[in-house]
C-alpha positions in Angstrom: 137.2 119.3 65.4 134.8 118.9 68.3 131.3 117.4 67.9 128.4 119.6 68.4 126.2 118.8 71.5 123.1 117.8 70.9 119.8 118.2 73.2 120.0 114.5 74.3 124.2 115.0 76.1 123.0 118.0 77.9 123.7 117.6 81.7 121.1 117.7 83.9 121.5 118.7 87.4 119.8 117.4 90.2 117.1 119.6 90.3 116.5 118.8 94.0 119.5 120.1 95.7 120.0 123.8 95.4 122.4 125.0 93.1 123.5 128.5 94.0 123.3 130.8 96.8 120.2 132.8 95.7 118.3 128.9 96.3 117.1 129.4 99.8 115.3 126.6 99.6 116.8 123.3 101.4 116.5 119.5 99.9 114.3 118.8 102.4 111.8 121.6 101.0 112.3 121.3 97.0 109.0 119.5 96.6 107.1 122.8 98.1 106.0 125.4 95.4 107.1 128.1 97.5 109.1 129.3 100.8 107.1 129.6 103.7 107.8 130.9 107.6 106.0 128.4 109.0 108.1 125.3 107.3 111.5 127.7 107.7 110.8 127.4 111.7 109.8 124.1 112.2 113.3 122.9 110.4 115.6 125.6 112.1 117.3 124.5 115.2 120.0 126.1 117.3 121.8 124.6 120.2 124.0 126.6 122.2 127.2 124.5 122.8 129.6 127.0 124.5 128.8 130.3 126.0 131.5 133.0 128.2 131.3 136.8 128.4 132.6 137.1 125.7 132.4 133.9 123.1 129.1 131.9 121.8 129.4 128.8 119.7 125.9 127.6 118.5 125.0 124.6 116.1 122.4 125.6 113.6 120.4 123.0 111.5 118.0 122.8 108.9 119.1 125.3 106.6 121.5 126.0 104.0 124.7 128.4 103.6 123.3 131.0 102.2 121.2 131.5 105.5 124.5 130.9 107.9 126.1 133.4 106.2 123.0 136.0 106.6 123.1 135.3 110.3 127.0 135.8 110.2 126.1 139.0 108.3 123.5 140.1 111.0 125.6 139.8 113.8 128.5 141.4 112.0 126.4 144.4 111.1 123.0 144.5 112.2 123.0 144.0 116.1 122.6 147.5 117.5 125.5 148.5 120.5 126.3 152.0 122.0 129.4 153.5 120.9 131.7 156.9 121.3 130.9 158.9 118.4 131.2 162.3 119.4 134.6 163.9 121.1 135.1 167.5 122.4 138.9 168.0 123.5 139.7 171.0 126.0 143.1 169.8 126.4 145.4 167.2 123.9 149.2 167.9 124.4 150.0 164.2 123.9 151.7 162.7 120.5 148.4 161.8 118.8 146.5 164.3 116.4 142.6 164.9 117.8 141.6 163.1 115.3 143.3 159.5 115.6 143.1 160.5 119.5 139.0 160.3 119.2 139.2 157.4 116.7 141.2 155.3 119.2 138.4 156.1 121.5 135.4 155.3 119.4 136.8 151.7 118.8 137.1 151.2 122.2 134.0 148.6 123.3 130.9 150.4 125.8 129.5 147.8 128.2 125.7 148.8 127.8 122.6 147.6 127.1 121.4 149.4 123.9 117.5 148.3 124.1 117.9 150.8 126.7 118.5 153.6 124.6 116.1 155.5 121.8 118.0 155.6 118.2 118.9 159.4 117.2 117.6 160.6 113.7 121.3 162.4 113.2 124.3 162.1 115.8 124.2 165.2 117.4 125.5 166.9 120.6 122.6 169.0 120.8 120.0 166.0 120.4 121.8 164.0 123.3 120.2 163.2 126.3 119.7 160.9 128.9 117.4 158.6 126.8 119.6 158.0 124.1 123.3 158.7 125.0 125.8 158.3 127.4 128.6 160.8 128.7 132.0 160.0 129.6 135.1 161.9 130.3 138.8 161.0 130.2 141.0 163.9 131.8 144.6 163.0 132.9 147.8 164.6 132.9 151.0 162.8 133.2 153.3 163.9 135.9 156.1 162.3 138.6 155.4 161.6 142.3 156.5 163.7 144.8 158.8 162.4 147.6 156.4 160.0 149.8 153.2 161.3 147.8 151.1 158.0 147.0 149.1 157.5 143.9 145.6 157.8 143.2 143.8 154.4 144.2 143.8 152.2 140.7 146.1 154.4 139.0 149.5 152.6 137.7 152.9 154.1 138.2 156.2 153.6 136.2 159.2 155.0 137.7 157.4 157.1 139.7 155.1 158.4 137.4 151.6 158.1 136.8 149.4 158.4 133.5 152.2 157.1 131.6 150.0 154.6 129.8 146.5 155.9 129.3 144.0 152.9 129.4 140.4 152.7 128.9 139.6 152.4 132.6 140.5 156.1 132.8 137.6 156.5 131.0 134.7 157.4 133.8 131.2 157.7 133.4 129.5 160.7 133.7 125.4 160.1 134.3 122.9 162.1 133.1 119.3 163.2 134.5 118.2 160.0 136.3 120.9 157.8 134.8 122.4 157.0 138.1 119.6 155.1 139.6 118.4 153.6 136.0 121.5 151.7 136.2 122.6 151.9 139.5 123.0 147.9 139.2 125.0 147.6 135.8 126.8 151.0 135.4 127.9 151.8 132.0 132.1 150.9 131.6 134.3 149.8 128.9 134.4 146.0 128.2 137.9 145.8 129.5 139.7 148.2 131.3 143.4 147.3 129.9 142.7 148.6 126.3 146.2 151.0 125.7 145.0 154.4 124.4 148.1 156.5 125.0 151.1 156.9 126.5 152.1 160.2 127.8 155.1 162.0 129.4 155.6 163.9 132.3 154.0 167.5 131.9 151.8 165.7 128.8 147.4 165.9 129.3 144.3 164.9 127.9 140.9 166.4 128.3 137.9 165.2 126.4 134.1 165.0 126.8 132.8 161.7 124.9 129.2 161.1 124.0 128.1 157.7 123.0 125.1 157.2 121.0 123.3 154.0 119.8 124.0 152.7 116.4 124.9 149.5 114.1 128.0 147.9 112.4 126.5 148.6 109.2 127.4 152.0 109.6 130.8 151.9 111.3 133.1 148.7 112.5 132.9 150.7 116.2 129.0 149.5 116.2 129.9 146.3 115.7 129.0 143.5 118.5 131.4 141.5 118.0 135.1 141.1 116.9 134.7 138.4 114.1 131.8 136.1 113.3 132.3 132.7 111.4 130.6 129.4 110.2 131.8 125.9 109.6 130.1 123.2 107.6 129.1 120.0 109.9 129.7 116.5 108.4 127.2 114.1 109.2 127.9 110.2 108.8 126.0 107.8 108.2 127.3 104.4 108.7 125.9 102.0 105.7 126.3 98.6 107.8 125.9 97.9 110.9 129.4 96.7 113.3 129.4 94.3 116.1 131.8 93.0 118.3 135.8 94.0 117.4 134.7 95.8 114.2 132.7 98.4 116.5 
C-alpha cells in the first residue's frame, strides 16, 4: 500500500519559467509584477531571413510559444485580402453545378491591395461599389477552330480547340467608376494565371459576373493570405568551455 504524501515531498516547479500556455510572460520577465507593452517591445525582435513573392521566413525572439503561435494565428485568419464572394451565372452548360462552379472561383487568389478597399457591413451586390469591391467576368465557350482560323492571342488550343481547360487568366477585370486610373499601375489579376477551373467541350460555355469584396480568413479559408503558416523552435548553444587549436 502506497505511502501518503506529505506537504514536505510535494514538487515544486520552477516558479520562474512559464508553465503553460496561458503564461505569457517570458523567464527573462518573471521578476516583473505584471506584463507591460513597453518591456514586450523592447525584447521582441524579428529578422527577415528569406523573402519572394510569395514566401517569408522571419526569426522572432524574445517571446515564448504561446505568442508564435498567436502571430501564426493572425496571419492565418486575421490579415484582411479581397476575395470572390458573390457569383451571378447567365450561362453554365459545363459539368460543374453553379454552386461548386462559384466555389472553385472564390478560392481562387485576387492580386489586390485591400487597404485600398472600405470593409462592407453585409456582402451585398447592391452595396458594391467602386470603393469596396471589384468586378470581374469570366465568359468562354468551348468550340473547334475553323480551317486556317487563328486563336485568340493568349488563349491555348488542344487539338484544335480552344477553352478546353478554363484557367484563371480567363478571368478579366472589369473596372469600376475611376478604377482604371486608381490602379492603372498595379491592375487587379489573379495571383497566378495557370489555376485549372474547368474543362469544357466543344459546344460547352460559361458566363458569370464575379464581385470581390474585402474580408478575413476568420470568416472563410478564401480570405485567407496565405496557404499555411508554421513555427519552429530555435536551439541556442552555448558552449561551456572554451576550444583552441584542433579541438575548435
Amino acid at each position: 500500500m502506497a505511502s501518503a504524501i506529505s506537504p514536505e515531498d510535494t514538487v515544486v516547479f520552477n516558479s520562474v519559467a512559464p508553465q503553460h500556455a496561458g503564461n505569457y510572460m517570458t523567464s527573462a520577465a518573471a521578476d516583473d509584477s505584471k506584463w507591460s507593452i513597453e518591456a514586450f517591445r523592447k525584447r521582441l525582435s524579428i529578422t527577415v531571413t528569406k523573402r519572394t513573392e510569395e514566401k517569408m521566413v522571419f526569426e522572432m525572439s524574445g517571446i515564448n510559444v504561446a505568442f508564435a503561435n498567436a502571430f501564426r494565428r493572425i496571419l492565418l485568419s486575421e490579415v484582411p485580402t479581397m476575395a470572390i464572394e458573390k457569383a451571378r451565372f447567365y450561362d453554365n452548360t459545363s459539368i460543374l453545378a453553379d454552386e461548386i462552379l462559384a466555389h472553385r472561383l472564390g478560392l481562387v487568389p485576387i492580386k489586390a491591395d485591400p487597404q485600398q478597399f472600405e470593409q462592407v457591413e453585409r456582402y451585398d451586390n447592391e452595396l458594391a461599389n467602386e470603393d469596396n469591391s471589384l468586378f470581374f467576368e469570366l465568359n468562354v465557350r468551348c468550340r473547334r477552330l475553323g480551317p486556317g482560323e487563328a486563336a485568340p492571342s493568349g488563349v491555348e488550343v488542344v487539338d484544335g480547340v480552344i477553352y478546353g481547360n478554363v484557367y484563371s487568366s480567363d478571368i478579366k477585370w472589369k473596372p469600376q467608376g475611376d478604377q482604371a486610373s486608381k490602379f492603372a499601375a498595379n491592375p487587379p489579376c489573379m495571383v497566378h494565371d495557370d489555376i485549372l477551373i474547368a474543362k469544357l467541350k466543344p459546344g460547352q460555355s460559361i458566363a458569370v459576373q464575379l464581385t470581390a469584396f474585402k474580408g478575413i480568413g476568420a470568416e472563410h479559408a478564401k480570405w485567407s493570405p496565405v496557404a499555411t503558416a508554421t513555427y519552429q523552435m530555435m536551439p541556442g548553444v552555448v558552449l561551456l568551455d572554451k576550444f583552441k587549436g584542433a579541438e575548435a
